[in-house]
C-alpha positions in Angstrom: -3.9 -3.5 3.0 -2.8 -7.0 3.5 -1.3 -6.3 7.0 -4.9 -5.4 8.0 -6.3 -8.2 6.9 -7.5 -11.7 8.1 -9.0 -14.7 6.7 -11.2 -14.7 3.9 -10.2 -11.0 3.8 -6.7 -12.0 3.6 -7.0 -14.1 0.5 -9.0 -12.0 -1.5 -6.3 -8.9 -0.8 -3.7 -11.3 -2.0 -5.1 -12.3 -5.4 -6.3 -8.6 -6.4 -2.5 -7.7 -4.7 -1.0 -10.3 -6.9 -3.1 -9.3 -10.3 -1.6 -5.7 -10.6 1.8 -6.8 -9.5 1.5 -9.1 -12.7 0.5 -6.3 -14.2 3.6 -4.0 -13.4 5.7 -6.7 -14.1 4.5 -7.0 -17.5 4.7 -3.4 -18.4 8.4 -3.6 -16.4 9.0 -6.4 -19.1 8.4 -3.9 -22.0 11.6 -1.8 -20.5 14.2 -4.0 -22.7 18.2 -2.9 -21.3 16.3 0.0 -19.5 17.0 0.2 -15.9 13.4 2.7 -15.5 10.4 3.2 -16.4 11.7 6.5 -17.4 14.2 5.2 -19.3 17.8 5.3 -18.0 16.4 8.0 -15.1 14.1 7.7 -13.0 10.8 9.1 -14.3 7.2 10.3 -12.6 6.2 6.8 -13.2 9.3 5.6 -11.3 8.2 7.9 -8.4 5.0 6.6 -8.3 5.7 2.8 -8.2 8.7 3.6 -5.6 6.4 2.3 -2.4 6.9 -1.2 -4.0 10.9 -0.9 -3.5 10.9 -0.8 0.2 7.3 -0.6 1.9 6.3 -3.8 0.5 8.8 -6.0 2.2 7.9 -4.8 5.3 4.3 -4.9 5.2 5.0 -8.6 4.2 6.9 -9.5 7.4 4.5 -7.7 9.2 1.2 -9.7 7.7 3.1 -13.0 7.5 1.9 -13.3 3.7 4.7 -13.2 0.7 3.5 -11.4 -2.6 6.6 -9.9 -4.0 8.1 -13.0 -4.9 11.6 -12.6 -7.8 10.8 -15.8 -9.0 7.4 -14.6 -9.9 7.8 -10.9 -10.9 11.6 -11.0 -12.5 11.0 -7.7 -14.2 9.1 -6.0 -11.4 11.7 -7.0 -9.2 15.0 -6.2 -11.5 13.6 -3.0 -11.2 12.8 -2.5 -7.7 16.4 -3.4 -7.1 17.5 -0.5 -10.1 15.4 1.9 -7.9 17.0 1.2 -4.6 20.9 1.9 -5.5 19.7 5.1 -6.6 22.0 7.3 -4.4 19.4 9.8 -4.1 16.9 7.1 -3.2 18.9 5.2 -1.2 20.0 7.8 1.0 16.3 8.5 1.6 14.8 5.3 2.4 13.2 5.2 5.5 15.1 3.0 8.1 13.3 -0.6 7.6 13.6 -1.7 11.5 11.6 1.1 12.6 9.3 1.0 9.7 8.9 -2.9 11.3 8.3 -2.0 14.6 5.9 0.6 13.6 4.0 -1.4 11.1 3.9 -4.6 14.1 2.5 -2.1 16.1 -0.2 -0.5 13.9 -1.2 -4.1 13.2 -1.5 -5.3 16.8 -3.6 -2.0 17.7 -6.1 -3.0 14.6 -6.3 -6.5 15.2 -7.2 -5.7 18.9 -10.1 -3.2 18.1 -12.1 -5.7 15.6 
């Protein structure tokens, strides 16, 4: 995980991070005037990829290191933006100040023990 990263570390993370992320956004690409990977619902596949919507934002501020970038990922990112206004998943995202906080402090606590 990038936030537990340093260094050399670090950069290696982000290329493998950024690889699959190209990845995803290609196959998000293949979606057309679909909204999901499911189609116009959210599907399994939807589900599975949902930690990008909201975790990875965080775990960015937290590291200091940008990889979900719109510019770079327009599909990925139309999507993760789809999945959020979900009413079902909206209601149910975990509040992104404490996730912050919590992530800052897992970080600090690692960083400390190496």
């Amino acid at each position: 995980m990038v936030s537990q990263t340093t260094g050399d570390e670090r950069v290696k993370f982000k290329i493998e991070s950024l690889e699959i992320l190209q990845t995803i956004d290609d196959h998000a690409g293949t979606l057309g005037k679909k909204k999901f990977f499911g189609g116009d619902n959210i599907g399994i596949l939807d589900i599975a990829l949902g930690c990008i919507a909201h975790w990875t934002e965080v775990i960015e501020d937290v590291a200091g290191v940008k990889l979900f970038e719109a510019h770079a990922f327009p599909y990925l990112h139309a999507w993760t933006q789809n999945f959020k206004e979900v009413p079902a998943i909206k209601e149910n995202l975990p509040d992104r100040d404490k996730m912050l906080v919590l992530f800052k402090r897992g970080r600090e606590k690692l960083l400390a023990s190496q």
